[in-house]
N, C-alpha and C positions, 0 to 999 in steps of 0.2 A: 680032023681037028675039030673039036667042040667048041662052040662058040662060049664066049665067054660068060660067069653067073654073076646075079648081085655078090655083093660081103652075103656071108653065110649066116643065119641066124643064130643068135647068141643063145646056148644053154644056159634054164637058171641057176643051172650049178659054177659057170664060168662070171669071172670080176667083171663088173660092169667099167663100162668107156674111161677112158680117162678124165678127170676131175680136175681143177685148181686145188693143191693141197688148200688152198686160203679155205675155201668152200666144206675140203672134205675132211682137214684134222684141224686147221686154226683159230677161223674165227668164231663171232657169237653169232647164233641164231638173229637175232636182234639186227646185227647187222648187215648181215646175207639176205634178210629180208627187207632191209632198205633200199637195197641196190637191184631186188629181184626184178624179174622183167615182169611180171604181175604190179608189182606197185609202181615200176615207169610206165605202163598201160595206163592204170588205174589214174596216176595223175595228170598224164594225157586228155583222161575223158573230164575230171574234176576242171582243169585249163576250158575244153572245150563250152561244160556246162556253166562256168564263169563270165565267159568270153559271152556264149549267148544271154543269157542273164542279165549282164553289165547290158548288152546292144538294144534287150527290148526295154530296158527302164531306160533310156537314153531315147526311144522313141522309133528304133528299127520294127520292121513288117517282123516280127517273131515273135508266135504265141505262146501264150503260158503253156499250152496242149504238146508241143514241141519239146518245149522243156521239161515237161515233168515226164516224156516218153524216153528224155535221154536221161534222166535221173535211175528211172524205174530201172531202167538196161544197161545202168554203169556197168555193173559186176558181170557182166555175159561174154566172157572172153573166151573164146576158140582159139588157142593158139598155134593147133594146126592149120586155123580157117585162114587166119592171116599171115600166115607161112605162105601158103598155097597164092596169095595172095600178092606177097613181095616180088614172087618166083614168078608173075604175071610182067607186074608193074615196076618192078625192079625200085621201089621206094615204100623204104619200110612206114612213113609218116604217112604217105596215101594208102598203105596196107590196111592200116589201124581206122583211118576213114570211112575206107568203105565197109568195112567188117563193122564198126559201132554203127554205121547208118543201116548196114543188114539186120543188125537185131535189135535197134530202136524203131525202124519203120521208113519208108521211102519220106514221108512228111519229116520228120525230123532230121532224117539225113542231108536234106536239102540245106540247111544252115549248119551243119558242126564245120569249123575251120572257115566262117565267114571273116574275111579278109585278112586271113593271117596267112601268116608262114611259118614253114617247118618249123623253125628256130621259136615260135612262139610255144610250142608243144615242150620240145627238147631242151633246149634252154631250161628254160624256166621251170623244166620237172627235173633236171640238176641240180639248180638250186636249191632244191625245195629239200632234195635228196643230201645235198653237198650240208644243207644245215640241220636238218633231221640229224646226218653220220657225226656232224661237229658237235651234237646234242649229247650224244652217246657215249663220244669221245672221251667231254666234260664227267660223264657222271662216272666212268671208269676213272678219270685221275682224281676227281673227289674222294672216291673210293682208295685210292692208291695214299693218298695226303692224311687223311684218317687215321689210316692205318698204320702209316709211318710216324704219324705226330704221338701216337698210343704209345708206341714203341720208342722212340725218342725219349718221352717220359720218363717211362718204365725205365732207361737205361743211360738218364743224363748224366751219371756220376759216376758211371763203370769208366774205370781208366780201361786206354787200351794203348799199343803201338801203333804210333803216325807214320809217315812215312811219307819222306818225299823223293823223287828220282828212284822210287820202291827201295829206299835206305836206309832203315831207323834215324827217325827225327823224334823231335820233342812230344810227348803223350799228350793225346786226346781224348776224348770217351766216346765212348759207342751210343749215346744219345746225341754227341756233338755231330759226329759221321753221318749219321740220320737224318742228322737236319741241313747237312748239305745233298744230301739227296731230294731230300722235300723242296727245296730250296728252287731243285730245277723244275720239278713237277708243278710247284706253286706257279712258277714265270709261266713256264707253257700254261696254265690254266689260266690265266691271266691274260694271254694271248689269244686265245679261242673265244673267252668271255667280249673279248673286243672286235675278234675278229664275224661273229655272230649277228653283235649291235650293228657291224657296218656294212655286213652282205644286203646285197639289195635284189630284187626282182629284176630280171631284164624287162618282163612287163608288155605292152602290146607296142612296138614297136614298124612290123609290115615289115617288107622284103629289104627294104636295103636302110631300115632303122630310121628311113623317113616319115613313117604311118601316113604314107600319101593313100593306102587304101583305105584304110580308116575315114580319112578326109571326106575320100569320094562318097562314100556311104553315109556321111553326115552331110553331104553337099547341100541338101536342099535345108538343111538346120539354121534359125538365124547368127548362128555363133559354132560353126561347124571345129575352129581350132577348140571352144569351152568343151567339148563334147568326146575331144578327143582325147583329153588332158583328165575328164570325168571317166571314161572308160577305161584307160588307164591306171587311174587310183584307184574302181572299182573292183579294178581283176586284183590288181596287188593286194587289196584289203582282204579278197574273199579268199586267197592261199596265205593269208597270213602274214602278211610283210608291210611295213610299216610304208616302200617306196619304191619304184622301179629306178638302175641306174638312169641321170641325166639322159646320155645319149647315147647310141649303139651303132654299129654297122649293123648285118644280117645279124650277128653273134651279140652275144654281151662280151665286153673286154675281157678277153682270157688271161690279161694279168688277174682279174681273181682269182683263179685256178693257179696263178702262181705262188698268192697270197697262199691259198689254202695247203698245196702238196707239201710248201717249206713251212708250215705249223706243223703238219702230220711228220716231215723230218728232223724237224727240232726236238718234237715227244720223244719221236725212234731214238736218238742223239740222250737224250736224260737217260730212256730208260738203258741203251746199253750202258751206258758212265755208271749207271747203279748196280747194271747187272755184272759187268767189267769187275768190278768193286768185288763183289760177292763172290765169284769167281778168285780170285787173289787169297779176299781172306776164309774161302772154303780151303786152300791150297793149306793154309795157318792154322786151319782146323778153330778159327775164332768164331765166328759168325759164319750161320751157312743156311743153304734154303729149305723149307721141309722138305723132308723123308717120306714115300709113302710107307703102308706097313710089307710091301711084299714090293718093293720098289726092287728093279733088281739095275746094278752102277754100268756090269759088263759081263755079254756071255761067256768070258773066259776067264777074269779074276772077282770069284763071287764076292773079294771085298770088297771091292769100290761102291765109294758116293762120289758119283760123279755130281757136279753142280749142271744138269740139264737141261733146265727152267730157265736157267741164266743163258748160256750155252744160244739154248734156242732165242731169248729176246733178242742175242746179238745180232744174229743168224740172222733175224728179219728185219733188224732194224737197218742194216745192211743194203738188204734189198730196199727199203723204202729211201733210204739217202740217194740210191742210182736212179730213181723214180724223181728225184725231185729238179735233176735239170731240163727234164723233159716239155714241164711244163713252158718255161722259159721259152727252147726252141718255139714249142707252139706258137706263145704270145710271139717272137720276135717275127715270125714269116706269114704269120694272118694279112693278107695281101688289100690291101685297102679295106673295101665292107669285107669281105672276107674268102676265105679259101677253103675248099673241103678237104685237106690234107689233113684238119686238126681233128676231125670226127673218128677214125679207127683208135689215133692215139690217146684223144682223150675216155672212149671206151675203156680201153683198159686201164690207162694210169692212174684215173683219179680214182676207180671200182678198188682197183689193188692197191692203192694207198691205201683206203679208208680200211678193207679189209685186212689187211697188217699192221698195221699201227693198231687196230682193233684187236689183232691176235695178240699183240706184243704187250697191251695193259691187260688183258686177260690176264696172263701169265706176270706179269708186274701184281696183280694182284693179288695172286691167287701165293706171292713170295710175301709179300710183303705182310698177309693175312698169316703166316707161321714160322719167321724168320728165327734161326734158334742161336741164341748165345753159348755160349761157352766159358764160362768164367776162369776156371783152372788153367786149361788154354790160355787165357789172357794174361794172364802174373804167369803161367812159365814159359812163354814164347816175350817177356818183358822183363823179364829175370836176368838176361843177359846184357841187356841193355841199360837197364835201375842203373846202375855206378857210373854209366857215362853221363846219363841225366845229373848224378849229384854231384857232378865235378864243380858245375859252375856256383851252387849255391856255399859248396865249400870252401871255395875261393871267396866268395864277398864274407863270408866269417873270417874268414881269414884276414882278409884287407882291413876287417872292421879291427880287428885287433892288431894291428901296425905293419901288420907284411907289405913286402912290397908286390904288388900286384902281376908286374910282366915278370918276376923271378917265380911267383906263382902257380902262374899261367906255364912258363915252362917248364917248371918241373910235373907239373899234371898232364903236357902234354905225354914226356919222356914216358910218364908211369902208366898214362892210356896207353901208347902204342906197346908197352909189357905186356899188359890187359889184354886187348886185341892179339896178340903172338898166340896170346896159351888158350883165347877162345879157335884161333884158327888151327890149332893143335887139338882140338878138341876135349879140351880142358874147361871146366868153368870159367865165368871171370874174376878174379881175384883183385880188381882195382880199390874197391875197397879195404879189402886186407893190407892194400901195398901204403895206401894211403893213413893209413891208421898206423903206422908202421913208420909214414917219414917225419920225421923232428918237426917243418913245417905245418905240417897238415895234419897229424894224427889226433890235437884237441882239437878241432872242429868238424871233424865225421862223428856224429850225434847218431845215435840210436831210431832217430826217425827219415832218415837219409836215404832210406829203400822204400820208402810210403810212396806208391806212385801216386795215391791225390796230393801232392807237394809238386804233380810236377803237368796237372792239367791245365793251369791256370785257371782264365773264365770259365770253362768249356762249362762247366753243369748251370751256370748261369748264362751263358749264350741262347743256351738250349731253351732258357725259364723265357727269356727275351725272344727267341723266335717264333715260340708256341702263341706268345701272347699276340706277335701282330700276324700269324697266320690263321688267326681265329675269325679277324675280320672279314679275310677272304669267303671261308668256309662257312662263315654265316650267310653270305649271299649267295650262297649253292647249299641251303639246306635242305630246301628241298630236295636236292637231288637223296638224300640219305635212306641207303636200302634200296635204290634202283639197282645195283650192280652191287649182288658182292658173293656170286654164287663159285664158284671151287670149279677148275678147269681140269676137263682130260689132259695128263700128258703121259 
């Protein structure tokens, strides 16, 4: 019997390991590189060079020669070096340690991680991450709201079929539809915009959110709490944050993690409602999502347009709603200063949140950037419907000129439910005909009684009203315009 080999080495010609599809068909570059293990290194050593920074303007034994050796040696990352390294130490935060003090120099090494702890690395390059991805986030649904409000425009005053309980109700238009979609996207942006203002830094806290080390380190200072309280706002100012929260365990409160995953599944939540939407009226053949030119529906009935864009944002949005009680658990079992139970799951959940909610406006955009009307569709999928809409306004002519209103009303029922018979026979509807036809009713079916704009109401003015106050928002995210708006594989 032969003793047993390694795994056999892979042919270039055989599929490489397995991938997170997020990583390998869904999300942006943009944002796979947020979450990469290179830029939580990278912020790691930025935290460290802060942290020493802050300590010798505060008046700690650490020299500028120190500092500018770990400056120099940010970027010098072995990441097999620190592999090799965890597999020692079995702590990936002391991995990272002693690899930037290997290739900043034994002098510098001496002070990186001076009286902190892990949590002041990891944390806090979460953060930094958690609002970078919330950054992104914003500039995909700016791009989404744009785009929608263009189209909204363009399409305020096309009547279309409403529908409520998916039943033929009273006509809408297809710029009024629009801007219930925008409507959700605007709230979520709105939310994110707030939810950014209020993230805070955990900041230099020490092991159990005391900064009793800190303290020690400033002991012989004549104001050793002013110093600690100095070091603190210094670190938060030089990563960019306006303040660390008040108080912490080991951790920062992971209700913010709760805050953030249920924003990411509210987004998921709009975008499937829009994509839900699209899907229906692709079914109507009214409204549906680009086409590529060689787009192919299904390898076995070359006709089909599948709606697959939409299809897929469901798909993820999906996943991102089961992701979002998770965080919950987390917050409710963090065991006083804290537990390490929360560190594998928040790995993944909050990485794959960001990363699907990020695939999912991808593709929000990349619909929203070619969504195709169909006009003809609209007046003959409403054509069957037009004579139940004019029932009612035939009736108040009618009342205007002396009828009695509930004899009215029933005999219009009587003559709908004719109508209805011969549509379900597959007949046209003939209510009109029938109506024009009864003693009652026959002078007040008017010649303009099939115009479905008689039966939009506001809607093409809704539209004019909604544009205007969502203008304010998107003027305070103009900037963002042209960060995001480039055409997705799918």
């Amino acid at each position: 019997m032969t003793a047993p080999t390694s795994a056999p080495t892979r042919e270039p010609s055989q599929a490489p390991d397995y991938r997170s599809p997020l990583a390998s068909r869904y999300a942006t570059k943009a944002m796979l590189a947020n979450f990469s293990d290179r830029r939580r290194a990278l912020l790691w050593r930025d935290l460290w060079i802060a942290l020493a920074k802050a300590e010798a303007g505060l008046g700690l034994a650490i020299t500028q020669a120190q500092i500018t050796a770990l400056e120099r040696s940010r970027e010098q990352i072995d990441f097999d070096r620190v592999a090799a390294l965890e597999a020692e130490l079995r702590h990936d935060v002391m991995a990272h340690v002693h690899h930037y003090g290997e290739v900043a120099g034994a002098d510098a090494g001496k002070i990186i991680h001076l009286g902190a702890t892990s949590c002041f690395v990891t944390d806090n390059a979460e953060l930094v991450m958690i609002r970078a991805g919330l950054e992104l986030i914003m500039d995909r649904l700016y791009t989404s709201l744009t785009q929608l409000a263009a189209f909204a425009k363009r399409w305020r005053a096309e009547p279309i079929q409403a529908y409520t309980h998916f039943q033929p109700a009273q006509l809408t238009t297809v710029g009024k539809r629009a801007c219930l979609w925008a409507q959700d996207f605007e709230l979520d942006l709105e939310t994110l915009e707030q939810l950014v203002a209020r993230l805070p830094l955990r900041g230099v806290k020490g092991t159990t959110g005391t900064q009793a080390s800190f303290l020690q380190l400033f002991a012989g200072a004549k104001d050793p709490h002013a110093k600690v309280r100095a070091l603190d706002e210094q670190v938060c100012a030089a990563m960019g944050f306006a303040g660390s929260i008040p108080v912490s365990g080991q951790t920062y409160t992971r209700k913010l993690d709760t805050w953030v995953v249920s924003a990411l599944a509210d987004i998921a939540g709009s975008a499937a409602k829009f994509a839900t939407d699209l899907r229906l009226l692709a079914h109507e053949r009214e409204v549906e999502e680009p086409l590529g030119s060689k787009q192919i529906g299904s390898s076995a009935m070359a006709y089909k347009r599948n709606p697959m864009r939409s299809e897929r944002i469901c798909s993820l949005a999906r996943f991102v709603h089961s992701l979002a009680t998770s965080p919950r658990e987390t917050h409710a079992n963090q065991w006083l200063e804290r537990t390490l139970d929360d560190s594998a799951n928040r790995r993944l959940v909050l990485t794959e949140a960001f990363l699907a909610t990020d695939a999912i406006l991808n593709l929000v955009v990349d619909v929203t950037a070619g969504l195709e009307v169909n006009p003809a569709m609209l007046r003959k999928n409403m054509a069957d419907e037009l004579p139940f809409m004019a029932t009612e306004n035939v009736m108040m002519r009618a009342v205007e000129a002396g009828g009695d209103r509930q004899a009215l009303h029933e005999r219009i029922r009587v003559l709908s439910l004719e109508a209805a018979g011969e549509l379900k026979a597959g007949r046209g509807n003939d209510l009109i005909a029938r109506m024009q036809a009864d003693p009652q009713l026959g002078a007040h079916v008017d010649d303009a009684s099939l115009d479905p704009a008689r039966y939009v109401g506001r809607s093409p003015e809704q539209v004019d009203d909604y544009l205007e106050s969502l203008v304010r928002l998107l003027d305070r995210h103009r900037a963002r315009e042209g960060r995001f708006s480039a055409r997705v594989r799918v």
